[in-house]
Steps between C-alpha positions, in 0.01 A plus 500: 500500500510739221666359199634658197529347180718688199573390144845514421599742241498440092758254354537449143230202486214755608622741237508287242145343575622173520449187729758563817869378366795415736583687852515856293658796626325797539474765232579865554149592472448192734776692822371808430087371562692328792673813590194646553267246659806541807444882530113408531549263792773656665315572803335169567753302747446165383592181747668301232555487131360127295572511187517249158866371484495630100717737397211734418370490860835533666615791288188675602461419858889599548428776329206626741643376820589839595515400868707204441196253652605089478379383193427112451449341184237208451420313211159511542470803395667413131299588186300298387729220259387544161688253354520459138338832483826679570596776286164465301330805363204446760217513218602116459257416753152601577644773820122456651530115529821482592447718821119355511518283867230293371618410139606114398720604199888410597703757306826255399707509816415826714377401855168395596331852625336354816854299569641839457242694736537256743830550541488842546140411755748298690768821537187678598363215803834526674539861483182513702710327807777768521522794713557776229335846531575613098645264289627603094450194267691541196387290216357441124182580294376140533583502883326807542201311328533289751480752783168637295340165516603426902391816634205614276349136382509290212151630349527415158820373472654711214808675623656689209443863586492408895859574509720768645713729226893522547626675798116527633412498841184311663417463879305240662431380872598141611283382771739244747406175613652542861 
């Protein structure tokens, strides 16, 4: 199974540089990178559509589904909860810990990192048992982390620039278990 894993486009928390803030809308900068990502995929026939149930992700996958595929929303594929961090510039925190797998520093409230990747681990096991040919994944920087991490390893742990940027586009192959 080929799966496809996008970024939803830029909302006001990524141009501020701040900590993710509540479900945010996307900007116009953010339809317009989302306008675009759809004119790069239009000829890929996807099986299905799974997408984050944030606003962010939904604007952006109903903005791409061109070809009207089923989309279904699953919360494992949320950002990452930051918490207390909300709305904070994001130099509060050391950005290298906080997406470092193997760090013991809890920053206030934000979810525990391997809590967080095993969610999204546990969205990826399943997957493995359906029948899809293509599948789109429409998700967050953290999630997309995540992805990194699953498919490519832990190696050292540090996950900060092992991200997608908004509206990208990344491609891996999902062995099945059948």
């Amino acid at each position: 199974m080929k799966v496809y894993i996008t970024r939803h486009g830029q909302v006001p928390h990524n141009a501020l540089k701040q900590y993710n803030a509540d479900d945010e809308n996307l900007t116009d900068l953010g339809i317009k990178q989302a306008e675009q990502l759809r004119d790069e995929i239009i000829d890929i026939n996807f099986d299905i559509i799974i997408c984050s149930p944030l606003n962010r992700a939904k604007q952006t996958a109903n903005i791409i589904n061109i070809k009207n595929q089923k989309v279904i929303y699953d919360d494992r594929l949320k950002e990452r909860d930051c918490g207390d961090l909300s709305g904070k510039p994001l130099n509060v925190t050391n950005r290298e810990e906080y997406w470092n797998y193997n760090t013991t520093i809890k920053y206030g409230t934000s979810e525990n990192i391997k809590l967080f990747f095993d969610r999204v681990y546990n969205f990826l096991d399943e997957l493995k048992e359906k029948n899809y040919n293509r599948v789109l994944i429409v998700v967050h920087s953290g999630v997309s982390k995540a992805f990194n991490g699953y498919f490519e390893g832990i190696k050292d742990g540090k996950f900060l620039n092992r991200r997608l940027k908004n509206c990208e586009i990344r491609e891996y192959e999902i062995i099945g278990e059948k």
